[in-house]
N, C-alpha and C positions, 0 to 999 in steps of 0.2 A: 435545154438549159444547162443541164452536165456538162455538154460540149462545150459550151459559151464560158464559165466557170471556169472547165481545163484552159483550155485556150488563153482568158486572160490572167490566170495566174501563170500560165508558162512563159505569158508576154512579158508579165511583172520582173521576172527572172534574168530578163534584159536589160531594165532598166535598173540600173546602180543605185538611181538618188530612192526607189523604192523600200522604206524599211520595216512597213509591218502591212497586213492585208487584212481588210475587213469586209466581212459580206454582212451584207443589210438588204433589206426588202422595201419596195416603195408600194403605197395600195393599202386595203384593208387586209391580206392574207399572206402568210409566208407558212411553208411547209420545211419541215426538216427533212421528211422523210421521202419515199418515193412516192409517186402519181400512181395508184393503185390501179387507178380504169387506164392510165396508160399502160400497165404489165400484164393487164386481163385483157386488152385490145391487140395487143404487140402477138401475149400468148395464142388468142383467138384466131390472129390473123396471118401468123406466120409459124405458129406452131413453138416456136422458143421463146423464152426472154433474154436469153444469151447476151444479146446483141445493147440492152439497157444496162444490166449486171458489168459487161464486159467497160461500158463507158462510166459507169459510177467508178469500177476498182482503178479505174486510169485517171479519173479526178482525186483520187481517195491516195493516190502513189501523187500524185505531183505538190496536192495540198503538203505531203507527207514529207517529200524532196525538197520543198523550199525553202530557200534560204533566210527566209525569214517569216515569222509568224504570222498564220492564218486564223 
């Protein structure tokens, strides 16, 4: 979902008539934070979490980068 997130706000970035960004949740659940059993499954199973941390700080730089509010 991190990826998906980076991804279209990097797209947003393209497009000019874009002037603010909002993220919203469709469902009964939206989480702010990380997937907990996904960083104790990642930890478990590959020995780091490097690799989720590393795609959060790369959503977290481009949210940051944008030229227009997220």
């Amino acid at each position: 979902m991190m990826m998906a997130i980076r991804n279209t706000v990097e797209g947003f970035e393209r497009d000019a008539t874009v002037k603010v960004v909002v993220l919203r949740h469709e469902g009964k659940v939206f989480s702010s934070g990380h997937d907990l059993k996904e960083i104790m499954l990642q930890q478990n199973s590959t020995g780091t979490t490097q690799p989720v941390f590393s795609e959060c700080s790369s959503l977290m730089l481009a949210v940051r980068k944008a030229r227009f509010p997220v």
